[in-house]
N, C-alpha and C positions, 0 to 999 in steps of 0.2 A: 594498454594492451596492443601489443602489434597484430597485424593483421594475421599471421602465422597462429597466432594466438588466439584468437577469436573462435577457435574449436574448442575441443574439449577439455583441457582442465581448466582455462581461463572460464571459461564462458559458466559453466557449471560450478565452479566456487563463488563464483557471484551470485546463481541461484538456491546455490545450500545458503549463503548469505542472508537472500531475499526470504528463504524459505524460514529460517531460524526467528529473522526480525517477527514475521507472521506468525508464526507458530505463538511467541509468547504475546503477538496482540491480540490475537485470537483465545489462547486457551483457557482464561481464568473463568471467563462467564459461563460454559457449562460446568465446571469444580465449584461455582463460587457458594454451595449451600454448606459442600463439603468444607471448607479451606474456614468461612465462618462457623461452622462448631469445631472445627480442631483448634482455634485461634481465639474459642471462648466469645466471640464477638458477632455481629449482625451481618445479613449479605449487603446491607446498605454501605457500611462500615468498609466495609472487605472491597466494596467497589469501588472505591475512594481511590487505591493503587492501580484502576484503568485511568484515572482521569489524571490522578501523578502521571503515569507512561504517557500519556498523550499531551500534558500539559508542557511536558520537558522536553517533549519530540518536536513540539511546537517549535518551545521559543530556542530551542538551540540550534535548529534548522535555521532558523530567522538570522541566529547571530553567525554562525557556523557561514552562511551568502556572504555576508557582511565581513567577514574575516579575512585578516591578509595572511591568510594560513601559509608554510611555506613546504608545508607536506607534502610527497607526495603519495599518490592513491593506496598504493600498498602500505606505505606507513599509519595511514589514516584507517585504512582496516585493520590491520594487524593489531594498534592500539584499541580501536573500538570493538573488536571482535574479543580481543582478550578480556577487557573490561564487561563487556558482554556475558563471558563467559565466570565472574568471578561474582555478579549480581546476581545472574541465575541461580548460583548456587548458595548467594546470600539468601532470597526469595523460597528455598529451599529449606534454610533453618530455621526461616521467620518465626517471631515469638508473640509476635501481634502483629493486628493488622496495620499499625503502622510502622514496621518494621517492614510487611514487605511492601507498602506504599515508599518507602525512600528506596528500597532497591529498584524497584518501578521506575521511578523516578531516575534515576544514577543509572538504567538500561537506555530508557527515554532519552538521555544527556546525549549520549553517545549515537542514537538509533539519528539524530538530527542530523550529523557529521554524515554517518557512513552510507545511509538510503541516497542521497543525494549524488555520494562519490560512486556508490555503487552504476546507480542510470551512467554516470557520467564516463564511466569507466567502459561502460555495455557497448556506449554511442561512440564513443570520442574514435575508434580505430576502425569502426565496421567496415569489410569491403563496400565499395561504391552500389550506392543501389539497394545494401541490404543494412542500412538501418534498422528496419521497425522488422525486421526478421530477428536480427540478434536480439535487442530490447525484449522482443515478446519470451524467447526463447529463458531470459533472466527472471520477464515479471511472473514467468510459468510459474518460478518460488510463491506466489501469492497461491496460487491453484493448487499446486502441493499443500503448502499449508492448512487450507480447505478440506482438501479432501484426503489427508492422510496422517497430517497434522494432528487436528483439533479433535474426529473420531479414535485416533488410536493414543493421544492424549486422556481420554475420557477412558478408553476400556483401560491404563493401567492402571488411572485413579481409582475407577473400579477395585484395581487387583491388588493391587500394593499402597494406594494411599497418595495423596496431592503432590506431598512432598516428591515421591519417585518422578512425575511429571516435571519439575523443575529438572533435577539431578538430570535428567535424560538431555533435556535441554540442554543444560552445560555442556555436556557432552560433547553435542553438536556444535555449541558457539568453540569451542576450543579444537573442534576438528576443521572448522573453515575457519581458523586464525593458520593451521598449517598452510590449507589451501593457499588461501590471503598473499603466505612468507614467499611464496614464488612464480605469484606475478612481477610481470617484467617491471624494473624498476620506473619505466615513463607509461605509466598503466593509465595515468592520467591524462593525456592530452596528445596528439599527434606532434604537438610542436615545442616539446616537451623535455630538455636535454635528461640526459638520467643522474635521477638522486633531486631534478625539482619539479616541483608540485603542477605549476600551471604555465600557459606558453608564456614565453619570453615578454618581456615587459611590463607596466605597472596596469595592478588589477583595476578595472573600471568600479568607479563610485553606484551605489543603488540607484541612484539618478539613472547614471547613463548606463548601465544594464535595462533599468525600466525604460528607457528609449528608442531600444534597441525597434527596428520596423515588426511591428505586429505582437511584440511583447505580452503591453498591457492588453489586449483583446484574449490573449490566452492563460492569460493570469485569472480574468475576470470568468471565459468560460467553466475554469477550474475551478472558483469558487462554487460557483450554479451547480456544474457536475456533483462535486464530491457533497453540497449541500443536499442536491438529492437523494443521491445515495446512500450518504450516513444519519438521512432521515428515515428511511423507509428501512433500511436492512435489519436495526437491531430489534426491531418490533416483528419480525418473519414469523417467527415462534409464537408470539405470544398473537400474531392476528390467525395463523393456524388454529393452535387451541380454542379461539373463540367461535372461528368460524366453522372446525368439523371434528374438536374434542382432541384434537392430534398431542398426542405425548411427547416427552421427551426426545424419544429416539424417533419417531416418525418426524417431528420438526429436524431432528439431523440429516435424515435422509434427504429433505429439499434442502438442504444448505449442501449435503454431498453432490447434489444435481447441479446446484449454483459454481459448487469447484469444480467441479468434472466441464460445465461449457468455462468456465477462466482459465483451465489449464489447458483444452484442447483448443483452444481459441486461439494460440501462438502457432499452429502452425497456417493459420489464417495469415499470417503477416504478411507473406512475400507475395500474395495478391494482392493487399492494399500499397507492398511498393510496387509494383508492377501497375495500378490504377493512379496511383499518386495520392500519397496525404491529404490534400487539400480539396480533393475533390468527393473524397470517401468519408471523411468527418462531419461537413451536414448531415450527411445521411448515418451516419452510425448514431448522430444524436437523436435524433428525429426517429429512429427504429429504439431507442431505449423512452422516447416519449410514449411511441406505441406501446413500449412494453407496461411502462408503469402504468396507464390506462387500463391496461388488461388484468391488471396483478389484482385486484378486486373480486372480477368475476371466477376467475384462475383460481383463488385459493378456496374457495368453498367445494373443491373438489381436489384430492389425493392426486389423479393424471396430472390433470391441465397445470398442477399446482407444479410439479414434479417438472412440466414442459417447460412451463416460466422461467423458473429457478432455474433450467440450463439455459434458455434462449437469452436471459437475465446477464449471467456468467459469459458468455458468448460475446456480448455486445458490450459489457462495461471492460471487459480486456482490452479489444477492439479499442471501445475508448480514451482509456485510461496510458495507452501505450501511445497513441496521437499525438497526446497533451502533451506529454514527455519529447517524445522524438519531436517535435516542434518545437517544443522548448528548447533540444538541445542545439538545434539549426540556426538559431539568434546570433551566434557566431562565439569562438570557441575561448576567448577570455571573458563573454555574458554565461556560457555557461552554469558554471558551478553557481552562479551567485543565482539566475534562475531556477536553475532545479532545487535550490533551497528553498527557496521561496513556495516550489510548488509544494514539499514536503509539511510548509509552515501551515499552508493554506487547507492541505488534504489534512492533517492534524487538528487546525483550528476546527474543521469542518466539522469533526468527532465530536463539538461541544454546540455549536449551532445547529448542526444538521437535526440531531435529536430534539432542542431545545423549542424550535420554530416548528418542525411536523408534529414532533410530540404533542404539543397544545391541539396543533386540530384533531391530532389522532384521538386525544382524550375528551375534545369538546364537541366533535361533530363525527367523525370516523375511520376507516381505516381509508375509505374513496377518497375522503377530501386531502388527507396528507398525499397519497398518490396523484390524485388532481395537480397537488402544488409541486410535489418532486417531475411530473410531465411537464408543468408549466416553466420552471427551472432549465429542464433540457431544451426545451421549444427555443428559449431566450438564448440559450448559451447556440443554438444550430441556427438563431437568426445571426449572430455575433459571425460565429463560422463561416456563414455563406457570404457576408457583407464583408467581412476582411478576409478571404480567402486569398486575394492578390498578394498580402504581404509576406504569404507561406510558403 
């Protein structure tokens, strides 16, 4: 994307992008009692195709780094997007639930490739200085997703049935494949000739991307992070209910709070470039350590609960936009092979993060997994502050 470009329709087809990817990582858990009696099958069963979607985002981010792909960006979406858009509307006619566990799965494929090209397309032309401005303005697609997504997701299923939810979706993935067709053809990289994929000369091996100065410290932060994170989020609802009887739709409303501070958080960014990355990233971790400490006392009441959940949204944007825009700073042929990497990690996360908080959430409480998702960011804001130089 040239810099001319970095307004409005480039910048915003990347975030219907972001916004499409979310939407369907998001939408199936609140349909999923619905989508198991229309599919004759269990919600156990039925949640089998989040861990396909994640399992495949996983490992095709991983190989997708690793590729001497010779795409470029736009090609890369445009295939993924369409592909996007033809699983959607597989997932659509499912006939079982492993019918739409492999459309999951074959959205997943694709979601590994183009999350990765999408950051990298956000980062790769921003004017000087407004990096983590543009980025935010992209990852804003997760904050949509949140709060306009996954609510007006649930009221059609309500109205018309699961199925319409998918259908609608497609919709969308085939209206940012138009998007996608007219970005500039060097969408991919500043140094970029038009019609290939990545700058001039041979792509660096895993080795020497992981080499790169301050790499591995933000690889491992990122572990920490998103392990907190995807340990404490999916249980919101279900520590709501236990702790003040909250129903279905009042546990939506704190997830609405949660996308409302992740989506208004982006225009937070051009004060963290204005402060500098590296100076501002201890301290956003170390205010989400705060945060998960508090998430305990916070949910036993409706307010505070309400306040969390945006100051929550707020901070993990902040954060999660860092990770990236540092990552994408490593230099501009390590790129792509890190932001895959980080997509691998934020996915793997999806199966650890629950897996490791879950037990103590089940064995001791909702404080003690919060205890350990704080203790996570604590680790990842000392990692932060001790390699801050090589940012």
């Amino acid at each position: 994307m040239k810099e001319q470009d970095s307004g409005a329709p480039g910048i915003w087809v990347l975030t219907l992008g972001i916004m499409v990817i979310g939407s369907n990582s998001f939408v199936l858990s609140p349909i999923l009692i619905d989508v198991a009696r229309d599919l004759d099958s269990t919600p156990i069963a039925v949640a089998r195709a989040i861990s396909a979607f994640g399992a495949a985002t996983a490992l095709t981010s991983f190989l997708f780094a690793r590729s001497a792909v010779t795409w470029s960006a736009r090609r890369i979406l445009c295939v993924g997007g369409t592909v996007l858009a033809l699983f959607l509307l597989g997932s659509a006619l499912s006939r079982a639930w492993w019918h739409l566990a492999l459309c999951q799965a074959a959205i997943g494929a694709m979601v590994g490739g183009m999350l990765p090209t999408i950051y990298d397309a956000a980062t790769a032309n921003a004017p000087a200085g407004q990096g983590g401005r543009t980025l935010g303005r992209v990852i804003r697609g997760w904050g949509i997703a949140l709060v306009l997504g996954v609510p007006f997701s649930a009221f059609v299923a309500d109205m018309a049935g699961w199925r319409a939810v998918y259908l609608i979706l497609a919709g969308f993935a085939a209206l940012t494949v138009a998007g996608f067709a007219r970005l500039p053809r060097g969408a991919a990289g500043p140094a970029e000739p038009a019609g290939q994929v990545g700058p001039a000369g041979p792509r660096p091996s895993l080795g020497e991307s992981l080499s790169a100065r301050g790499a591995r410290p933000l690889l491992l932060i990122c572990l920490l992070y998103m392990t907190a994170f995807y340990g404490l989020y999916p249980y919101l609802g279900t520590r709501l209910h236990e702790a003040i009887g909250a129903s279905a739709s009042l546990s939506g409303i704190v997830v609405l709070a949660y996308g409302a501070g992740f989506g208004l958080a982006s225009y937070a960014m051009g004060a963290v470039d204005r402060w500098g990355a590296r100076r501002v990233f201890p301290v956003v971790l170390l205010v989400l350590g705060a945060i998960y400490v508090g998430l305990p006392p916070a949910t036993t009441h409706i307010a505070p609960a309400l306040a969390a959940a945006f100051l929550w949204g707020v901070a993990n944007h902040v954060g999660v936009n860092l990770i990236i825009l540092l990552l994408s700073r490593r230099g501009e042929t390590r790129r792509r092979m890190l932001l895959g990497l980080h997509t691998t990690i934020t996915y793997g996360s999806i199966f650890l993060g629950p897996f490791l908080l879950g037990q103590l959430y089940d064995r001791i409480g909702f404080a003690a997994a919060c205890a350990a998702s704080a203790l996570f960011v604590v680790l990842a804001a000392a990692v932060a502050w001790t390699r801050r130089a090589d940012w």
